[in-house]
PAZAPA-4460 file (N, C-alpha, C; in steps of 0.05 Angstrom, whole numbers, plus 32768, in hexadecimal, padded with zeros to 4 digits):
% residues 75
    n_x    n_y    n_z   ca_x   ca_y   ca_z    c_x    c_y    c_z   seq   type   mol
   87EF   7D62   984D   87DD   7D5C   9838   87DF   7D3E   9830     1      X     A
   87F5   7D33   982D   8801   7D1B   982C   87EF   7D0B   983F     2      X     A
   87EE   7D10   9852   87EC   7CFC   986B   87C5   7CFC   986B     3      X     A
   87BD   7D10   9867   8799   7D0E   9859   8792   7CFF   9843     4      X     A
   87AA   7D07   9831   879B   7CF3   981D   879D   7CDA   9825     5      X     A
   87AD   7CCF   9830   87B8   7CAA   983C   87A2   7CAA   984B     6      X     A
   8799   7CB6   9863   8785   7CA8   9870   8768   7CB2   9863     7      X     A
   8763   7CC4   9850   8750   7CBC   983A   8749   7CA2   982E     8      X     A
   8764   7C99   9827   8765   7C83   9816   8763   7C68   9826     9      X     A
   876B   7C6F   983F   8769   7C55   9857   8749   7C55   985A    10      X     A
   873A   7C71   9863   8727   7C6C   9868   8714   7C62   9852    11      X     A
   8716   7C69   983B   870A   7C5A   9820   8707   7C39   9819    12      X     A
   8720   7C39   9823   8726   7C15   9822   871E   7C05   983C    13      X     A
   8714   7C12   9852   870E   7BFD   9869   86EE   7C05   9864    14      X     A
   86E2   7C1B   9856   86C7   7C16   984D   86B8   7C08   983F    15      X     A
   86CB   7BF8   9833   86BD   7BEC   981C   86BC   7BCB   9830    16      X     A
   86AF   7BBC   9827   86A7   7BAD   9835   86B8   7B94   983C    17      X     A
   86C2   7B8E   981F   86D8   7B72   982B   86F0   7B7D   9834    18      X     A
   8701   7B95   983A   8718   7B97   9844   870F   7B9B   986A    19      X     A
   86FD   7BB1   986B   86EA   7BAB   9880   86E7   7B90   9892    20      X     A
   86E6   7B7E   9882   86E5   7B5B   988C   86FA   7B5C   9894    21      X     A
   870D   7B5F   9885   8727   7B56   9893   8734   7B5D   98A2    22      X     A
   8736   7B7A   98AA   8741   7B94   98B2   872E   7B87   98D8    23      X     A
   8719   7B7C   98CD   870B   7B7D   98EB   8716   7B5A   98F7    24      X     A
   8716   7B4E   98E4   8725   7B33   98EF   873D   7B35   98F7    25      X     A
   8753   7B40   98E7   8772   7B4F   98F6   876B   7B54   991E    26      X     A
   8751   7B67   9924   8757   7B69   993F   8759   7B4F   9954    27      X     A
   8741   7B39   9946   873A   7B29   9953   8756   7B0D   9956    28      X     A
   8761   7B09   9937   8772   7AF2   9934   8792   7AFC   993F    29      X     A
   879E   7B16   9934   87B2   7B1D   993A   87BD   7B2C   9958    30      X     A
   87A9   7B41   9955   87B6   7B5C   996F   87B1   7B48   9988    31      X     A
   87A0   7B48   9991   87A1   7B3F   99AF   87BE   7B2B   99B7    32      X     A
   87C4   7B1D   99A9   87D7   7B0D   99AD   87F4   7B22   99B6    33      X     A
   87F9   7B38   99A8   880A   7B48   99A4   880A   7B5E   99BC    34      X     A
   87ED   7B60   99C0   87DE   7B77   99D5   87ED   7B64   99EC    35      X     A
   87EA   7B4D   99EC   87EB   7B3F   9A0C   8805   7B44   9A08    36      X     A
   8817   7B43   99FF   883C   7B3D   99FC   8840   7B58   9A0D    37      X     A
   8833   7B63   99F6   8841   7B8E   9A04   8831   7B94   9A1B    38      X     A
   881F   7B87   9A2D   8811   7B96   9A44   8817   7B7B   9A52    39      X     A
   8812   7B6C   9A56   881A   7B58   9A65   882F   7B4C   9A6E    40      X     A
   8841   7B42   9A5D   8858   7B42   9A5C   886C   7B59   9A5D    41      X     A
   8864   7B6E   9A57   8873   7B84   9A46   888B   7B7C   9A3D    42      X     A
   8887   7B6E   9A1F   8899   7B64   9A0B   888D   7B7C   99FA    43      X     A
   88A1   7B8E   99EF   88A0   7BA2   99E4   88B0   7BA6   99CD    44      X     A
   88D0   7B90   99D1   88EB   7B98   99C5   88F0   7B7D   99C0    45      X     A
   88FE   7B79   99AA   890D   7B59   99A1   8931   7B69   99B1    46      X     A
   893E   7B49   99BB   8955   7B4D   99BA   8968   7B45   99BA    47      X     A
   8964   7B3F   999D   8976   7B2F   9983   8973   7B38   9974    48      X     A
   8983   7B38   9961   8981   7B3C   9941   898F   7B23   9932    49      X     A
   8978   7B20   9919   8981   7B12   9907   895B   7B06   9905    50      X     A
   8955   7AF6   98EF   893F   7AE7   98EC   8935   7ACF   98FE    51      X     A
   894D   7AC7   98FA   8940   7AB1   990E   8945   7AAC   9927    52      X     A
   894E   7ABE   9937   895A   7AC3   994F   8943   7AD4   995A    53      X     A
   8938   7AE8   9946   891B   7AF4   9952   8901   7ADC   9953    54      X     A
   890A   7ACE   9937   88F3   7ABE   993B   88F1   7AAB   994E    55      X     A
   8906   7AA1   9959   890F   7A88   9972   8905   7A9D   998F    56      X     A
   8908   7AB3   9992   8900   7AC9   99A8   88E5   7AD3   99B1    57      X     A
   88D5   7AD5   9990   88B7   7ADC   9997   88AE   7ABD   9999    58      X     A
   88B7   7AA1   9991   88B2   7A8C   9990   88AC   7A80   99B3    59      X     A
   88C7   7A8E   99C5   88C9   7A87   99DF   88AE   7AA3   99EF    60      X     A
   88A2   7ABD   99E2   8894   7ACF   99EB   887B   7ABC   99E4    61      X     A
   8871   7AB5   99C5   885E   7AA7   99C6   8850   7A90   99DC    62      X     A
   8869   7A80   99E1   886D   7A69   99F1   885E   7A7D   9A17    63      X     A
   886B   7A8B   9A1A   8867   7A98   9A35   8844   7AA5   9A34    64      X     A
   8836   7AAD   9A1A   881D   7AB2   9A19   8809   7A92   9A22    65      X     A
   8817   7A79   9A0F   880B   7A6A   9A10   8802   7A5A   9A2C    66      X     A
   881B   7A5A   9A2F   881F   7A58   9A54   880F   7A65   9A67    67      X     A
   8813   7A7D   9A6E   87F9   7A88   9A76   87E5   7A8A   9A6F    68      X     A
   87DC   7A86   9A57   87BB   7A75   9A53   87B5   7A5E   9A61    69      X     A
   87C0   7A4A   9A64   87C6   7A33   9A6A   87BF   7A42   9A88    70      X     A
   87D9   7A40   9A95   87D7   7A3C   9AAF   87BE   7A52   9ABD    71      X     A
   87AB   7A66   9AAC   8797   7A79   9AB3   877C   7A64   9AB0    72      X     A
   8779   7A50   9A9C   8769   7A45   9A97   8765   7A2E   9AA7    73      X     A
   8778   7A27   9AB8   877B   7A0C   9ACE   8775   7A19   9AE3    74      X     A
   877C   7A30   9AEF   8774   7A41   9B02   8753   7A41   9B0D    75      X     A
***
């Protein structure tokens, strides 16, 4: 019953029109970047712990996306 009412309330809030905006810009600015990591790369798992040891890690995953843009676009 719990779990109806939440996506009640999810679905209420992506109806209304400005969360909608945003909710639909999230696919375009964020996921794909993340999509390419886990299917392409299959970067799935950090393996480090601590803050900035993850951040220095997805920093070198980012770097490997950019790269293959690059060298797909000279192609």
């Amino acid at each position: 019953q719990k779990w109806e009412e939440h996506k009640e309330f999810i679905r209420q809030k992506l109806s209304e029109k400005e969360t909608g905006e945003i909710y639909g810009k999230r696919k375009i600015d964020v996921e794909p970047v993340f999509g390419f990591l886990k299917a392409n790369l299959r970067f799935t798992r950090l393996s480090v712990r601590g803050k900035e040891k993850v951040i220095n890690e997805l920093g070198f995953a980012f770097m490997a996306v950019n790269l293959r843009k690059i060298t797909a676009m000279k192609s």
